[in-house]
C-alpha positions as a Python dict, from the first residue, in 0.01 Angstrom:
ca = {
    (1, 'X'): (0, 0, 0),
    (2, 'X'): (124, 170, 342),
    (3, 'X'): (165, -7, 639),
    (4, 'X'): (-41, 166, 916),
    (5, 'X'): (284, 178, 1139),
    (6, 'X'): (525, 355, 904),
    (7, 'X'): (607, 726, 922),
    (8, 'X'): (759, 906, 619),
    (9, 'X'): (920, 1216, 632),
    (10, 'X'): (1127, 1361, 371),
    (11, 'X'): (1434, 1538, 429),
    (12, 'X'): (1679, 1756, 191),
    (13, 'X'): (2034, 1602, 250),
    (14, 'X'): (2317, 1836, 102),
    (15, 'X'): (2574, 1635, -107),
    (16, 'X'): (2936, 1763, -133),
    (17, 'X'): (3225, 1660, -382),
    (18, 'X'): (3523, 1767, -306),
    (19, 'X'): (3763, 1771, -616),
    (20, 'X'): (4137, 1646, -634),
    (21, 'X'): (4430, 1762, -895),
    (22, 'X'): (4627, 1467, -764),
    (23, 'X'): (4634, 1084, -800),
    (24, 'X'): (4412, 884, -651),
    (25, 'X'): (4681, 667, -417),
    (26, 'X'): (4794, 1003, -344),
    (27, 'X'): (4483, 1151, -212),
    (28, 'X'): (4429, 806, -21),
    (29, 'X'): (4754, 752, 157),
    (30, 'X'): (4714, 1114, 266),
    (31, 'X'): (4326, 1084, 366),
    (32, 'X'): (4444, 711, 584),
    (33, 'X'): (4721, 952, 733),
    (34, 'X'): (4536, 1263, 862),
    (35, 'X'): (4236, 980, 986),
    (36, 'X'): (4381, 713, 1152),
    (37, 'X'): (4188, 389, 1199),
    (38, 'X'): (3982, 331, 1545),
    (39, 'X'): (4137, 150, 1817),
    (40, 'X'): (3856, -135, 1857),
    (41, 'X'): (4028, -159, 2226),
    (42, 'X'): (3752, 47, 2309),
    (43, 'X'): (3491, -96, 2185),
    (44, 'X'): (3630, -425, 2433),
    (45, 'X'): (3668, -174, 2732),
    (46, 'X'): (3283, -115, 2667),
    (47, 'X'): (3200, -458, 2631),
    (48, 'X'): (3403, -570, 2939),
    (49, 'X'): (3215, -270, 3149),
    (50, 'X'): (3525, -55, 3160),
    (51, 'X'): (3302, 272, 3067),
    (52, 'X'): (3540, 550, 3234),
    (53, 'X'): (3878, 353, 3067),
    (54, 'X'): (3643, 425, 2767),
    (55, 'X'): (3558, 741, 2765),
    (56, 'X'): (3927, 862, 2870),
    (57, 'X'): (4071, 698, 2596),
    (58, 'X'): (3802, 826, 2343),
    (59, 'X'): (3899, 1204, 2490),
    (60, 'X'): (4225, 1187, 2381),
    (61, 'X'): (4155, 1066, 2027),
    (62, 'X'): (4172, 1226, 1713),
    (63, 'X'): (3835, 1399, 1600),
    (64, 'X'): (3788, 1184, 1315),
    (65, 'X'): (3875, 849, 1285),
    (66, 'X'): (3821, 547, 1038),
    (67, 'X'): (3566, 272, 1120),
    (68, 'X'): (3604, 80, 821),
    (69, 'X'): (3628, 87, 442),
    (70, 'X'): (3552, -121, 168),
    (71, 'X'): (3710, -124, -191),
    (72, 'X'): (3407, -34, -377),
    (73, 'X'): (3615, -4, -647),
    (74, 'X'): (3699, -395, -674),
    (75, 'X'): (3300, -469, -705),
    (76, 'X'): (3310, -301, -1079),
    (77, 'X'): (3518, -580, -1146),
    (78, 'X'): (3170, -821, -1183),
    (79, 'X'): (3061, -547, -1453),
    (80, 'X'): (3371, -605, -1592),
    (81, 'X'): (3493, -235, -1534),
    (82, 'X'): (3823, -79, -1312),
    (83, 'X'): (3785, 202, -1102),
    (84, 'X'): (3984, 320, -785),
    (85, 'X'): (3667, 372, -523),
    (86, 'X'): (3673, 317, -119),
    (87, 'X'): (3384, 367, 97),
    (88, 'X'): (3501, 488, 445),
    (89, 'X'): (3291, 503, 767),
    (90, 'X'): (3457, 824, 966),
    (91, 'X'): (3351, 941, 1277),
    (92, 'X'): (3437, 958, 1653),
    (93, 'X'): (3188, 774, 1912),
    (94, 'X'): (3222, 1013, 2160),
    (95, 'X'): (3061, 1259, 1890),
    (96, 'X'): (2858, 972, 1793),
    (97, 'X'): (2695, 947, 2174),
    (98, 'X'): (2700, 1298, 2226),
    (99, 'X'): (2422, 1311, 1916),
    (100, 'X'): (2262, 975, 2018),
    (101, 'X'): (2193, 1056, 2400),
    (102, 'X'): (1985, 1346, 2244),
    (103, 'X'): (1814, 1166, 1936),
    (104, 'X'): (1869, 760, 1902),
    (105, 'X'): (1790, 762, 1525),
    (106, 'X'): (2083, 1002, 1439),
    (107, 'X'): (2288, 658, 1495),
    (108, 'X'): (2168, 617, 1135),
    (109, 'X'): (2393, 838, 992),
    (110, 'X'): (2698, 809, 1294),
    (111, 'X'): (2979, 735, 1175),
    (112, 'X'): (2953, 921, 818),
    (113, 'X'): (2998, 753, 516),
    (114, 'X'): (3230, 910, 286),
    (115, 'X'): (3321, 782, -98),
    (116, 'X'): (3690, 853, -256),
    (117, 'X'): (3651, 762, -661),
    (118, 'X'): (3785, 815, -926),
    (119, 'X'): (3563, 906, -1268),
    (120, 'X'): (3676, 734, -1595),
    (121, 'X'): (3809, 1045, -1716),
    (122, 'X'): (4045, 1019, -1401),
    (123, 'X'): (3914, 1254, -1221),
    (124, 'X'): (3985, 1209, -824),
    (125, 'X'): (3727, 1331, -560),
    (126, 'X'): (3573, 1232, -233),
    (127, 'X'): (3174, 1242, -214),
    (128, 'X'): (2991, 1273, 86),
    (129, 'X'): (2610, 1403, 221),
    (130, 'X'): (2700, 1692, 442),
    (131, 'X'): (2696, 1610, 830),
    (132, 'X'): (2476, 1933, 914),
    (133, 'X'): (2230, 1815, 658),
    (134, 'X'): (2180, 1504, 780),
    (135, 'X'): (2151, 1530, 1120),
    (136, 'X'): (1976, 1895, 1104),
    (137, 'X'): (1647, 1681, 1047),
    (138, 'X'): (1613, 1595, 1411),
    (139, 'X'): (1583, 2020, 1414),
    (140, 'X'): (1735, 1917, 1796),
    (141, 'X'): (1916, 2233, 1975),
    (142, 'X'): (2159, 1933, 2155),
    (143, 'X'): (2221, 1737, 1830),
    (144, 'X'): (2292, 2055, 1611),
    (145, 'X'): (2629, 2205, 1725),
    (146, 'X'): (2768, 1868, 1780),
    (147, 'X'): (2681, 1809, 1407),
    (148, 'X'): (2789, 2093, 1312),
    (149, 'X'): (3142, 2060, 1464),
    (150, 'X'): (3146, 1714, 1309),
    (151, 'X'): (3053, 1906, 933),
    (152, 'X'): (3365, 2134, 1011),
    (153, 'X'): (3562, 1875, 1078),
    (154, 'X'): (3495, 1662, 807),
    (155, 'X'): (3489, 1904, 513),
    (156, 'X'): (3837, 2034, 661),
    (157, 'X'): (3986, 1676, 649),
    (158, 'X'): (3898, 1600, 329),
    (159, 'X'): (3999, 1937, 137),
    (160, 'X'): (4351, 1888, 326),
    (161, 'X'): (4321, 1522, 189),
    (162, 'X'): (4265, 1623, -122),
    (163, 'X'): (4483, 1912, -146),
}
């Protein structure tokens, strides 16, 4: 039954893997060094009002950083498998705000959520839907080329991760 105040759209999301010849620690450790971790000091400089502090410190960042990650890997564990898998959240607010000033909903998808896994067969790769894919739906002129940057930035990242 539909809900007279629900919209449905559907979108085509382009999903990358990205392939590794090395270990999975490997490819990790190198991934947590090329993306360092965000400095939640900024998110207390917002909360405290210090907005210009803010944004200065956010223009001299890194494109890509690391909101958080989880060991997906660990939760296998209740099926009574082991697999290496983290789920990392990697973005930048100021690309993040540059997208969301234009089109609130693309916070959905800000910061991007990226998988490294490895397969049972050992296989190492990361897994992610494609930036310009995702954000492309809002077909906004503003939200594009920032997404696209972000899809550059990403895919380059990863492949130097994983290389």
């Amino acid at each position: 039954m539909e809900h007279q105040d629900l919209d449905r759209r559907i979108i085509s999301v382009e999903h990358l893997t990205i392939r590794s010849k090395k270990a999975f620690e490997e490819v990790k450790s190198k991934l947590e060094t090329l993306v360092p971790r965000i400095d939640d000091g900024i998110f207390t400089l917002l909360r405290y009002g210090e907005v210009e502090r803010a944004l200065r410190e956010l223009e001299a960042s890194p494109p890509l950083m690391i909101f958080g990650s989880r060991n997906h890997g660990a939760l296998l564990a209740v099926a009574g498998l082991q697999r290496r898998s983290v789920q990392y959240d990697i973005g930048n607010p100021l690309t993040a705000s540059m997208m969301t000033r234009h089109q609130i909903s693309a916070g959905l998808y800000a910061p991007v959520r990226v998988l490294l896994r490895e397969a049972a067969e050992g296989d190492v790769a990361f897994e992610f839907d494609r930036p310009l894919s995702l954000f492309g739906q809002f077909q906004d002129g503003d939200v594009e080329p920032v997404a696209r940057q972000l899809d550059e930035n990403l895919r380059s990242v990863l492949q130097q991760a994983a290389s």
